[in-house]
N, C-alpha and C positions, 0 to 999 in steps of 0.2 A: 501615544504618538507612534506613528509607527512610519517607517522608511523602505521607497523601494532599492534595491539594489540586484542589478541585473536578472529583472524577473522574480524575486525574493523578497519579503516583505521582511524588512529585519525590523522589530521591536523593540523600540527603544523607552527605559525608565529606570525606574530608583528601586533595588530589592530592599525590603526591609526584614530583618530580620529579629522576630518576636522569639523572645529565648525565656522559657519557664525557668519560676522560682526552681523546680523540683530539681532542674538540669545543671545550674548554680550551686546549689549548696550541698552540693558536696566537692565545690573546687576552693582550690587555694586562693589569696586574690590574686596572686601573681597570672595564674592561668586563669580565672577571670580579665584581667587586664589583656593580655596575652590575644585569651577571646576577640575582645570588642577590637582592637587595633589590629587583627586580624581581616577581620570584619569590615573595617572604616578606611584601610589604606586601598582595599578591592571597590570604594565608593557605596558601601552600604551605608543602610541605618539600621544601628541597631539600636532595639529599644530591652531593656532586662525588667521581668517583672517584679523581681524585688531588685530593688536601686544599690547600687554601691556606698558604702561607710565614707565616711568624709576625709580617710585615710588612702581608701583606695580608690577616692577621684582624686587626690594631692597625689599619687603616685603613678595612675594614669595623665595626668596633665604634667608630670613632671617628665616621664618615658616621650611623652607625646611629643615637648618640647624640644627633646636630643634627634626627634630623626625629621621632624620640619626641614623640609631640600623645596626653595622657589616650581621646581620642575614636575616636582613627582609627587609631595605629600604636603599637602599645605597645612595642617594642624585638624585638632577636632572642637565642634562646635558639642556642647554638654548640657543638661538641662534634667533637673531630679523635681521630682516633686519634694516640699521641705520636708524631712525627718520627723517623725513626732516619738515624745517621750511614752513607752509603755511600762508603766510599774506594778506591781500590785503590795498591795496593803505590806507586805513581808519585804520589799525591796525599798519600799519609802523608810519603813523603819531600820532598815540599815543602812539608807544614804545609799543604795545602789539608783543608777540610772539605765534604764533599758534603752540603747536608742535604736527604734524600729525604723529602718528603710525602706525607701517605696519607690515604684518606678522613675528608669531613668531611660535615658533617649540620648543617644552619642552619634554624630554623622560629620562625613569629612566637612570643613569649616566651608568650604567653598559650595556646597549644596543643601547645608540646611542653615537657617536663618530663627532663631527663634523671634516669636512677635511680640507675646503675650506668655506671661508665667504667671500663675496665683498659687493659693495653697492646693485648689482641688484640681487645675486648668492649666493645659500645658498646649500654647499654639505654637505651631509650625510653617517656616516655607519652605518645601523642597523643592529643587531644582535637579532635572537632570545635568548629570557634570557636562560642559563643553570639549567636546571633542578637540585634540591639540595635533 
């Protein structure tokens, strides 16, 4: 969609921002979280190739929660593909549980909408934000 403005075509849309596994792990989650809320108060989407631990979406939806202002940030919409367990032969027999994560997709609450979530499918509505 794009907009003129005195002779100027200003371009309007949704950045999305695809962030590799490779570029993640090697952060803490705190600057993991740090990241995306970065990321989502600027009106992005960001989406991480491997998903956050279910520790560190309780701790970004808990951060998320303290800085919700009606004005300026209205919260973040979330949406992981589910976890699946990875063990091998040596971790079953000691009661270890591997929980492997998989992409996730975070966007401010007021421009992404999820539709549809299954195990493999992850539907989307984005909206550009409304100019205030």
């Amino acid at each position: 969609m794009a907009k003129k403005t005195k002779g100027k075509t200003k371009v309007q849309g949704v950045q999305i921002d695809l962030i590799s596994e490779d570029f993640t792990s090697a952060m803490t989650s705190m600057e993991k979280i740090n990241l995306i809320l970065e990321g989502v108060r600027q009106g992005n989407i960001v989406i991480l190739e491997r998903g956050l631990t279910p520790e560190e979406e309780a701790k970004l939806i808990e951060l998320t929660m303290t800085e919700i202002t009606p004005d300026n940030f209205v919260g973040i919409e979330i949406e992981s593909y589910p976890s699946r367990q990875k063990s091998s032969f040596l971790d079953r027999l000691l009661g270890k549980k591997v929980i492997e994560t998989r992409l996730t997709v975070v966007g401010p609450a007021d421009q992404l909408k999820t539709l549809r979530r299954d195990h493999g499918f992850i539907s989307a509505m984005v909206s550009v934000r409304s100019q205030r």
